[in-house]
VOGU-3710 file (C-alpha; in Angstrom, 3 decimals, decimal comma):
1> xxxxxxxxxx> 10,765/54,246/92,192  12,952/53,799/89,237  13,931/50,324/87,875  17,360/48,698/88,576  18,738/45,539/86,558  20,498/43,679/89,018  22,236/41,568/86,690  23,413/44,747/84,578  27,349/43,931/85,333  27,065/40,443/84,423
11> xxxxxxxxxx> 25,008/41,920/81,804  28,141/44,318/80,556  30,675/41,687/80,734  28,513/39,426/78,325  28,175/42,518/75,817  32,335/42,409/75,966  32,488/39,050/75,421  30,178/38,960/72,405  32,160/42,225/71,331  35,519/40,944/71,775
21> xxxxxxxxxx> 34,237/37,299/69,642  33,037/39,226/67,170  36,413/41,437/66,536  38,280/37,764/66,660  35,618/36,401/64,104  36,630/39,248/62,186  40,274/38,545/62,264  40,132/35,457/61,752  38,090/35,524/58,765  40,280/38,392/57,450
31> xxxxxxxxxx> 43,480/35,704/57,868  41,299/33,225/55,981  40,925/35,769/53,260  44,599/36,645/52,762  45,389/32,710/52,800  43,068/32,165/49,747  44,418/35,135/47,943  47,561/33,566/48,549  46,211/30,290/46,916  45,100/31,961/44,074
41> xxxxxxxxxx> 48,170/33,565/43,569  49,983/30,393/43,528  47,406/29,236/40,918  47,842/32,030/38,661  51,975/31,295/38,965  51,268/27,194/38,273  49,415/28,094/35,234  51,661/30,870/33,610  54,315/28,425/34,066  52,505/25,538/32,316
51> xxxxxxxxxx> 52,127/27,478/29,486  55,847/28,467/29,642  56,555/24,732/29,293  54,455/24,189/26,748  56,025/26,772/25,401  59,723/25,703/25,840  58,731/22,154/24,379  57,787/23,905/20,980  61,109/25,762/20,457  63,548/22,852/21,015
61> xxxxxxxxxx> 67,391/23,313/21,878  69,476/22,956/24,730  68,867/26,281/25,698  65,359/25,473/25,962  65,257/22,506/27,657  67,396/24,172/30,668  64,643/26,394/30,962  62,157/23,666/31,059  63,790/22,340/34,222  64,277/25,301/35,815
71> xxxxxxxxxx> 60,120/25,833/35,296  59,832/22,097/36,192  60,924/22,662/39,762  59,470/25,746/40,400  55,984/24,194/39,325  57,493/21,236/41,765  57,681/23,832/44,536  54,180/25,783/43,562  52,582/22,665/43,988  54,395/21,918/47,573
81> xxxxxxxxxx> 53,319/25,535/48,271  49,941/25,250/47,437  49,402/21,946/49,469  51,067/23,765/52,200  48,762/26,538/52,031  45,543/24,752/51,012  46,241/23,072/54,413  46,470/26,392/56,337  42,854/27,406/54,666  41,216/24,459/55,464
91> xxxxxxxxxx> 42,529/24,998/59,048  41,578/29,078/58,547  38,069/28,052/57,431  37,191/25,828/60,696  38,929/28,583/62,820  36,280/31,092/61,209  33,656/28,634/61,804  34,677/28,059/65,633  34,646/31,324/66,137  31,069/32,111/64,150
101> xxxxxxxxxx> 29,998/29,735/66,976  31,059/31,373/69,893  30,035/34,344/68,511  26,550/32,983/68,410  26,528/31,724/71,968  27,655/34,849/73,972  25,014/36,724/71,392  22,513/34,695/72,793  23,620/34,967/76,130  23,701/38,912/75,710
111> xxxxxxxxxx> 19,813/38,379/74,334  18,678/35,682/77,206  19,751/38,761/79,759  18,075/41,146/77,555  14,833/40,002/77,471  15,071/38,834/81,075  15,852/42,678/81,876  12,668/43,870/79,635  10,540/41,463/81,646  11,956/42,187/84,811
121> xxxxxxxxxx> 11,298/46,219/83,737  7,707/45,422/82,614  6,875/43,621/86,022  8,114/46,667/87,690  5,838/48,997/85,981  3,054/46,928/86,363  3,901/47,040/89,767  4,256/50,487/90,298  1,122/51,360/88,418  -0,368/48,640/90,622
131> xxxxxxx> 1,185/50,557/93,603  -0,263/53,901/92,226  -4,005/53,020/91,554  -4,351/51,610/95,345  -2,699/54,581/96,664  -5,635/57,125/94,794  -8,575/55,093/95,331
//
């Protein structure tokens, strides 16, 4: 008599769960990524146009000093920017982390029914073989 998991359909539809968390863990954490490249970016702009600034102060002139505006508002608008975004990481990062959890949980449900199937399957055996030695004695 071979061994049947009753539970194996509840059993499938926990291993697509866990499957299906684990593809949105992965996209989230991808989005999370491309948001702190993004920062860095931003970074790498704030700090070329500091030294432009700098820069700018050094020569002197009108000419100059129109330019130093012009850098002053788009350093104004980098650091907006970078709020903004730091904001949608920080929001990125928990999503990640929310869905690490339920990643966790339906692996662990996916286990709990794995391990109840291997006991279940070992039970049987031992019953069969119990079956078999009182049938040839």
């Amino acid at each position: 008599m071979s061994f049947q998991f009753r539970l194996s359909s509840v059993q499938k539809i926990r291993e697509n769960t866990r499957d299906s968390r684990r593809l949105t863990l992965t996209e989230a954490e991808h989005r999370a990524d491309k948001i702190a490249i993004q920062c860095d970016l931003l970074e790498t702009q704030a700090t070329e146009i500091r030294g432009e600034k700098e820069r700018l102060l050094r020569a002197g002139g009108s000419l100059a000093f129109a330019m130093f505006l012009a850098y002053e508002r788009r350093e104004a608008w980098l650091h907006e920017e970078q709020k903004r975004l730091a904001d949608l990481l920080r929001d990125a990062k928990q999503n990640v982390e929310s869905c690490r959890a339920e990643l966790l949980e339906a692996d662990k449900e996916v286990k709990t029914l794995e391990k109840l199937e291997e006991k279940q399957r070992e039970r049987h055996h031992a019953e069969c073989g119990m079956r078999n030695a009182e049938l040839f004695s």
